[in-house]
N, C-alpha and C positions, 0 to 999 in steps of 0.2 A: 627129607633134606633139612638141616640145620638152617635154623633161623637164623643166626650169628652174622656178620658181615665178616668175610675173606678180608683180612689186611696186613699190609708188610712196614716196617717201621722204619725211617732213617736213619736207624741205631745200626743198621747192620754195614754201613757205609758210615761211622761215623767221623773218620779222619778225609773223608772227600768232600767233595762240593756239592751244593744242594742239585746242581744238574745233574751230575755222577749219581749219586743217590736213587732221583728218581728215573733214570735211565736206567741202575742195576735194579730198580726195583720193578720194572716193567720187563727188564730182559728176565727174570726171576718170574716171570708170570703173574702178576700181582694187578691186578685196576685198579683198587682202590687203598691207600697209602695215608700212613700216618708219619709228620713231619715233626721232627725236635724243633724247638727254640729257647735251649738252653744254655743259661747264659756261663760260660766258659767250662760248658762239656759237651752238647749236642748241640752248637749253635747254627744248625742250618739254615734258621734265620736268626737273627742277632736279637733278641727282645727290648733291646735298647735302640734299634734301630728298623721300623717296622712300619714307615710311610706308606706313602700310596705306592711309592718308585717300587718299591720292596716287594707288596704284594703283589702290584701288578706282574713283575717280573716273575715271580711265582708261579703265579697261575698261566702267564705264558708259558714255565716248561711245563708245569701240570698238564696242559690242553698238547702241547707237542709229545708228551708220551703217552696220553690216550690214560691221561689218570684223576680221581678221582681224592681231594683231601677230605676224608673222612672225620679225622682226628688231631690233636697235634698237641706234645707234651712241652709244658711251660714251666718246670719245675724251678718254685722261686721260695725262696724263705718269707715266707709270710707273716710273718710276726715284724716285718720290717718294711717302713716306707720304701724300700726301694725293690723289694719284692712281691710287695702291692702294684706297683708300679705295672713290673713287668708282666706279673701275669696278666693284666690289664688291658697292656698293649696287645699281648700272645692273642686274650680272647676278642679284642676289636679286629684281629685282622682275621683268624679264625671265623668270625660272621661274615667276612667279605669274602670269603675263601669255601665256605659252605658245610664247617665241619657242623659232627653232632655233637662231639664229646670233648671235653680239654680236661686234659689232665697234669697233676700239682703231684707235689708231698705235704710232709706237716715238717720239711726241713730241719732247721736245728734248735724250735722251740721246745725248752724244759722248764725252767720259772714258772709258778703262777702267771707270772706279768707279761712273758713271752705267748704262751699258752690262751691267754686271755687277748691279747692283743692277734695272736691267729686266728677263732674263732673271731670275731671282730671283722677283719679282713676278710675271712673264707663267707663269710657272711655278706658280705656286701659285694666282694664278685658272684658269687650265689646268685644274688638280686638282677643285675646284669649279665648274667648269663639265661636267668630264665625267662629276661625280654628277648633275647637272643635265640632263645630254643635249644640252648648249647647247656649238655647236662655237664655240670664239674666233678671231676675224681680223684678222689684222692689214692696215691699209689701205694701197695702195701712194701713199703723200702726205708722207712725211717722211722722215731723213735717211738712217736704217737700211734703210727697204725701198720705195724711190724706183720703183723697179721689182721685177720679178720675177725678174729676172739677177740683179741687187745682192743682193733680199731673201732668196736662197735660204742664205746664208749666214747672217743671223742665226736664218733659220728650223731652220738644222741646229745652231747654238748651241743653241737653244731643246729640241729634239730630244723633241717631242712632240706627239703624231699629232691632238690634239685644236686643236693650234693652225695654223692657216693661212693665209692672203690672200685679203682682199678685195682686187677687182682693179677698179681704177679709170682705164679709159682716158687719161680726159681729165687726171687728174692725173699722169700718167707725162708727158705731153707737158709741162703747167706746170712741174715740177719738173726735167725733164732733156731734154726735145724727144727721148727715144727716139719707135722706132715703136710704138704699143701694138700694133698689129694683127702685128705679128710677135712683141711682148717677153709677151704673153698664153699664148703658146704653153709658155713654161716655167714659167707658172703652173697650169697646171694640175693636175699630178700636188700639187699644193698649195691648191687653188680651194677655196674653200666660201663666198662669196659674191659678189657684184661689182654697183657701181653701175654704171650703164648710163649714160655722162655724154658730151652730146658738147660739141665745144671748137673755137673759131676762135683762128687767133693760135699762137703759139709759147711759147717758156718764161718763162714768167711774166708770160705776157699774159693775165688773169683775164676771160676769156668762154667762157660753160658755157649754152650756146643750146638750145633745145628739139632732141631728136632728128630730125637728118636736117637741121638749118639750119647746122651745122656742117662742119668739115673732114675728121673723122673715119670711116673705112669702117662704118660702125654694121652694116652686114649680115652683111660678113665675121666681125668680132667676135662676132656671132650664131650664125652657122654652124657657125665654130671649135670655139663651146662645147656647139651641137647635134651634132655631130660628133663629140666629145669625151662625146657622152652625160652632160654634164653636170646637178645636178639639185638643186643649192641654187636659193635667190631671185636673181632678178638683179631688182636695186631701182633705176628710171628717176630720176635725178635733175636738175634744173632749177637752174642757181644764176644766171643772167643772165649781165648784161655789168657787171664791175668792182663785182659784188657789191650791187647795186643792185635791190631788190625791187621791181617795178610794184605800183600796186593789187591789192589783193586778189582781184576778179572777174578782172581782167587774167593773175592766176595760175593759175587756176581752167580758163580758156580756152587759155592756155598747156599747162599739162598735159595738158587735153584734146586739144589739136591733137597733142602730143609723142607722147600712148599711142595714138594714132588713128597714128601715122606707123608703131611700132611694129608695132601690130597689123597692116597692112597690108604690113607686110613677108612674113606669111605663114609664119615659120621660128617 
């Protein structure tokens, strides 16, 4: 049996409410669940707004759907005081919340001095995150770490063990049409988490279809990381075609068919 943690992500509900969410993701068969708090795309919780009221509220629907927060993506531009900020808030309530893993991007730093100043930042939630026990990842979706080839270079800028890659299939293909089923491979010695996303289309054709309706090897990708003795979350996410959310129920049945295809892969 795979060491990996089973996880479903609030991406796949992300035009509902954090109680919707994790209610489709429980009725989707899921325990343990990774929560967006991104601030004006995945705000299931607001990063800007992330008190005691907030979490506690949280983890009261966490405990009423019988779920477990694993993870939760705080994707902030970090090369910028106010996306230091948030990621900040994301990982102080993420301790209170019990996750292992928080995950970022390298957003829209290109300069030297943007560059310099994310490393800076990624550094110093680093520091506070490893008092915390909470490993930080960076996602393969942006300009810095497109991939896992590209990414290992700002990862050895960064040059610390607490920081690593979220490794995201379907977005290696949008961003650069690499292969993910081969470019995974040099993430590993770097893994600590990955959404599980699969994708029709080539680069920057925006369809992210329930697992196994896609183009993607989703087995191999499996194997690779069972193989690899891998043994963070790997968190199933849903984003549709060209970002387009069906009804709510229709999400609900969607994930279900998605982790039903999953589980029956048997790795």
């Amino acid at each position: 049996m795979a060491a990996w943690t089973q996880t479903g992500s609030s991406i796949i509900f992300l035009p509902y409410t954090l109680e919707q969410a994790l209610q489709g993701l429980s009725e989707a068969g899921f325990k343990n669940v990774e929560i967006g708090a991104v601030k004006d795309f995945l705000e299931h919780l607001d990063p800007d707004n992330l008190g005691p009221a907030e979490i506690a509220n949280c983890q009261r629907l966490l405990d009423q759907y019988g779920l477990n927060c694993i993870s939760m993506s705080g994707h902030a531009p970090l090369h910028l005081e106010i996306g230091r900020q948030r990621l900040t808030n994301v990982l102080r309530a993420g301790k209170e919340l019990g996750i292992s893993v928080l995950n970022t991007f390298t957003g829209d730093a290109e300069t030297p001095e943007e560059v310099a100043a994310f490393i800076t930042n990624v550094r110093a939630i680093a520091e506070e995150a490893e008092e915390a026990g909470i490993r930080l990842c960076i996602e393969t979706d942006s300009n810095l770490l497109p991939t896992a080839e590209i990414g290992r270079e700002i990862l050895a800028q960064i040059d610390n063990p607490w920081v690593g890659i979220n490794y995201d299939p379907g977005n290696v293909i949008y961003y650069t049409e690499a292969i993910p089923e081969e470019d995974i491979v040099l993430a590993l010695p770097h893994l600590g988490h990955v959404h599980l996303k699969d994708k029709r289309g080539g680069k920057g054709i925006a369809d992210f279809p329930p697992l196994g309706d896609g183009e993607i090897d989703i087995p191999r990708i499996l194997h690779t990381l069972d193989d690899a003795g891998y043994a963070g979350p790997v968190s199933m996410e849903i984003e549709f075609t060209d970002y387009n959310w069906p009804p709510f129920e229709e999400c609900i049945t969607e994930a279900r068919r998605s982790k039903a295809y999953w589980d029956g892969l048997g790795i």
